[in-house]
N, C-alpha and C positions, 0 to 999 in steps of 0.2 A: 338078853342079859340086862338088868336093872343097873342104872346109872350108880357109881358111887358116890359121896358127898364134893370129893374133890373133883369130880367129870363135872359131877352140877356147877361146882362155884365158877368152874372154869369155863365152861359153855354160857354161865350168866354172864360172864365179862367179855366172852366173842357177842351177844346177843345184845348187846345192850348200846351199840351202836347201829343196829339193824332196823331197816323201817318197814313195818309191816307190810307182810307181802299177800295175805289175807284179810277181807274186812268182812264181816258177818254184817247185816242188814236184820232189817225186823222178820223175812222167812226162814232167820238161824242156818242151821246146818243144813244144806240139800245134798241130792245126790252128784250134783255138777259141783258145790262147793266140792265135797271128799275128793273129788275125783281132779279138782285144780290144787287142791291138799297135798295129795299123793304124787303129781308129778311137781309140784314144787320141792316136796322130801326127798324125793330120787334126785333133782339137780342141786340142792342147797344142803342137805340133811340135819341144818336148824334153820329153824321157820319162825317169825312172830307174828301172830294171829291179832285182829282186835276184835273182839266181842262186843255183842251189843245188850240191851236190858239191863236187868236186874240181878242182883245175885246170882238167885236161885235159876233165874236164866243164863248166865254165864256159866254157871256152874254143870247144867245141863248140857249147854253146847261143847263144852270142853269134854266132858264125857262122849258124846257122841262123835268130837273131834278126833279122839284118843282109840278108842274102837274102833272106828272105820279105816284107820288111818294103820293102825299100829305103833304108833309114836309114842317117844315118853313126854309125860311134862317135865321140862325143866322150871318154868315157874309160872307162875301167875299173880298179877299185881293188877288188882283193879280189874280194866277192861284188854290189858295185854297180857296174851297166854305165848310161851314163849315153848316150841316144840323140835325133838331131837327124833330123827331114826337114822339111825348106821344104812350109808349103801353100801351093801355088800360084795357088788361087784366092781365098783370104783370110790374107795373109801375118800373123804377129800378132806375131812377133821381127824387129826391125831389126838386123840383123847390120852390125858397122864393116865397111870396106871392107879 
């Protein structure tokens, strides 16, 4: 289910005291990053990533983030990508309606 505007604003002001718990280095996305990704989403279910390179490199990794992952973006700013996925069996953010 796609976040709404008001899920987003509200997940940006829980995230924004968060310190990345993801840092990408110059080999981008691997299959151990996804895989330290996924079990950070199941205990946290928002995450901030930092990305490394350039734009169009960031912009890369975050797709590849996003896919493997199943997560939404809530934002990205610069080299922080900030990411949401609902656990569905132990919910732990009450998101407004």
């Amino acid at each position: 289910m796609p976040l709404s505007s008001s899920q987003r604003r509200y997940l940006r002001g829980l995230a924004h005291e968060l310190s990345p718990v993801i840092l990408l280095g110059a080999k981008g996305a691997s299959a151990a990053v996804l895989a330290e990704l996924d079990r950070a989403l199941l205990q946290h279910e928002l995450v901030k990533v930092k990305l490394a390179g350039d734009r169009e490199e960031r912009a890369a990794q975050a797709d590849v983030l996003l896919e493997g992952t199943g997560a939404e973006a809530v934002q990205q700013i610069g080299h922080m990508l900030v990411l949401f996925r609902r656990n569905e069996d132990e919910p732990k953010l009450a998101l407004p309606r």
